[in-house]
N, C-alpha and C positions, 0 to 999 in steps of 0.2 A: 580525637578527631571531631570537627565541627561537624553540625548537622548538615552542610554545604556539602564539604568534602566526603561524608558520608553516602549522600544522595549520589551524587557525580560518582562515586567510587560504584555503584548499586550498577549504575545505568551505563560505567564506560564499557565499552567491546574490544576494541582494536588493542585491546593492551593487557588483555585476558585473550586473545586469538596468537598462536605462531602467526607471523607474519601477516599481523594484522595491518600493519599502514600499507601494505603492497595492496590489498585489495581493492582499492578505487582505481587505479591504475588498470590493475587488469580487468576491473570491468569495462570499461574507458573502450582498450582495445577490441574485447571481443565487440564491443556493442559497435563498433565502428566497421570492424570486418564484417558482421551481420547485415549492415548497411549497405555494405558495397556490392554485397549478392541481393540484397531484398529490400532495394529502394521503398522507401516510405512514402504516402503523402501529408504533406503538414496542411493542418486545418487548422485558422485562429476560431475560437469559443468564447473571446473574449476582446478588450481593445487594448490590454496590457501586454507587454513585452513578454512576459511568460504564458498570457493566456494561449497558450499554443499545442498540438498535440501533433504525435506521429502517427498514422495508422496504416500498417500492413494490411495488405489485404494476401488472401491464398489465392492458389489456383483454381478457376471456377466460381461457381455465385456461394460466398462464404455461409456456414450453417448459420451465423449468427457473429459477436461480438464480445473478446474479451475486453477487457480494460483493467489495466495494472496500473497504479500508482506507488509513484516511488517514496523513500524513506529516505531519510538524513536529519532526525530530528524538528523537520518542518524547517530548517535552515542551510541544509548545502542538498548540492543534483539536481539534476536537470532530467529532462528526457531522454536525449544524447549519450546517458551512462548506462541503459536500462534494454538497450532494442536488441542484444540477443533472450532476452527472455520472454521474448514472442515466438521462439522456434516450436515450442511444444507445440502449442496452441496452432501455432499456423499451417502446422505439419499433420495437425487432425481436422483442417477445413473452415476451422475460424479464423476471422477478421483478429485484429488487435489494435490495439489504440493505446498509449504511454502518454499523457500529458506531463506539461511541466504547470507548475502553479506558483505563483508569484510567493517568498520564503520570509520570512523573518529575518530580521526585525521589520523590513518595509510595509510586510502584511503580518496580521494575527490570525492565530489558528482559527478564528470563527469567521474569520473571512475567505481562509483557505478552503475550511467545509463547502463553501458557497461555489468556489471554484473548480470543487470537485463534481459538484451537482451540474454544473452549467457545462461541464467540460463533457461528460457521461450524457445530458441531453444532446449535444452537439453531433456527438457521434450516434446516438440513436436516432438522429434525422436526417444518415447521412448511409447506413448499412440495418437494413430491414431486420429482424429476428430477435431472438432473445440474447441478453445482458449478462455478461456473466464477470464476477468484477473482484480482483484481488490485489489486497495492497501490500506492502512488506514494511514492519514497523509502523513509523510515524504515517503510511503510508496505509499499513491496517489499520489504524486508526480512522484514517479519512474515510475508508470504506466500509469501515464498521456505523460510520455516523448516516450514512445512506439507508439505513435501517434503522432509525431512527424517527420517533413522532412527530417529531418537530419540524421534519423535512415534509415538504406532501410533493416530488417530482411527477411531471407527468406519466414518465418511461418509467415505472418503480416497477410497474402490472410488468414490464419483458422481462423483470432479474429473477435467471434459475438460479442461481446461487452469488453467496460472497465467501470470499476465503481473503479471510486476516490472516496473515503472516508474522507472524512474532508481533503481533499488536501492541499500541499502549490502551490501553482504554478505562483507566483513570488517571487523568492526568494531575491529582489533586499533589501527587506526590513531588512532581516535577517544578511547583512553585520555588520548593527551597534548594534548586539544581543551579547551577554557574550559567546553566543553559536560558536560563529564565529572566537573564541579562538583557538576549535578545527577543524572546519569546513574550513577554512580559505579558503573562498570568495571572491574574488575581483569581479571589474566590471564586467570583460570580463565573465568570469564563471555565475557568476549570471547571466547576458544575457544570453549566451550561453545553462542553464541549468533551464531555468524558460517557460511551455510549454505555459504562456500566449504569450509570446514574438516570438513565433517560428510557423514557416509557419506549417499548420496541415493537416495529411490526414483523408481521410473520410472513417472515423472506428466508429460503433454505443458507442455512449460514453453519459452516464447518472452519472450526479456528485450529488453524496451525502452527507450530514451534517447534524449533530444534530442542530435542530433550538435551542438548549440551551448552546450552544459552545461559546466561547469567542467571540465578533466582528469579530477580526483579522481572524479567522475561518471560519468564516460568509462571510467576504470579498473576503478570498480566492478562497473560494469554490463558489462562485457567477462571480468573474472573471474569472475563467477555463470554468462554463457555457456560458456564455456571448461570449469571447471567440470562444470556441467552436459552440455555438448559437444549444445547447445540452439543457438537460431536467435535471433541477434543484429539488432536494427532500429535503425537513428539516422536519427531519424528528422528530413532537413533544415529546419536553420532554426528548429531549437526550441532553448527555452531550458529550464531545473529548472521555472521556473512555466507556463510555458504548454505543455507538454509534453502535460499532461493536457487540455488541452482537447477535443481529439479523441473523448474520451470522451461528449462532450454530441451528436455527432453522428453518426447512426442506420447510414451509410457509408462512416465512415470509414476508413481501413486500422487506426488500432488499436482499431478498434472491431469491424473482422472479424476482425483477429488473435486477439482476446479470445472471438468467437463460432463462429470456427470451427476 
């Protein structure tokens, strides 16, 4: 096996998961049905097609403001796939907020960073309180780089916590990925864009992952810990896709990790 097909084979899900290609699908729908009970408002952060975001608000003046960013390799999804995983959150008083951000190949991951920054100000000047901010995969990723030295945002002082979700957070590996076709990586960038690698500030940050995730998953999400020298969950019996489900329900453990 090539060093290609080796990487791709580390990093695939859907074919390691029972009925892995059905899951986009079914998030598709719930997220659609969650929509038609809990209209969103879209806010543009930005003057691109994707700089756009949905945010629920709850009933009454919200405690404050989650924000989830989504996962697909930094190349497929949208916001659109992603809004019933605001019910926990919304169901304990917070705001939430789902951006989509412009994907690969047309944008590169160090400009996506930038998107996630500008997207996260946006909504801090828009729902008073503190920031509480989780991504899932390529998605922990972006939210793990928010704690990062290199970013200085104004809004950093409201974030009570971040919770990565099955993270990548070195990306150095994913150079010799199929993935990396579109992503187009080099050294510099992969340094540059991997929060293992990067000087960190002291922002409450608890990294989550299914203990039934691929290794390369496992690994990742244990290096951003380490790391960080932060609070590691594996959480039993989950897999890359169902990992986040948790998040649809009001008490669940990572849905208090995230709130409190």
């Amino acid at each position: 096996m090539t060093e290609r097909a080796e990487i791709d084979e580390a990093y695939a899900n859907a074919s390691h998961i029972p009925g892995g290609m059905a899951y986009p699908d079914r998030w598709a729908e719930a997220a659609a049905a969650f929509r038609a009970s809990h209209p969103a408002q879209e806010i543009a952060y930005g003057g691109g097609a994707r700089q756009r975001l949905d945010l629920f608000r709850p009933e009454g003046e919200a405690k404050g403001t989650v924000v989830f960013v989504h996962g697909g390799f930094w190349k497929a999804f949208d916001k659109s796939t992603w809004s019933h995983l605001a019910a926990g959150a919304l169901a304990q008083g917070w705001a939430v907020a789902i951006p989509s951000y412009t994907l690969a190949p047309e944008a590169r991951i160090a400009a996506m960073t930038r998107e996630i920054e500008a997207a996260i100000g946006a909504v801090a000047g828009v729902v008073p309180g503190p920031l509480r901010l989780a991504g899932h995969s390529a998605g922990g990723h972006l939210v793990a780089r928010m704690a990062c030295a290199d970013l200085a945002p104004g809004w950093r002082d409201r974030v009570a916590r971040i919770v990565p979700i099955s993270p990548l957070s070195d990306l150095r590996p994913l150079m010799a990925a199929s993935m990396n076709d579109d992503l187009r990586l080099d050294a510099a960038e992969a340094e540059a864009e991997s929060p293992v690698l990067l000087e960190q500030v002291d922002l409450p940050m608890t990294v989550w992952v299914g203990a039934a995730e691929r290794p390369a998953f496992l690994d990742q999400a244990r290096w951003l810990a380490e790391r960080r020298g932060c609070g590691l969950v594996e959480a039993p019996g989950r897999h890359h896709f169902d990992v986040i489900e948790a998040l649809t329900e009001a008490d669940s453990p990572l849905t208090k990790a995230l709130l409190t």
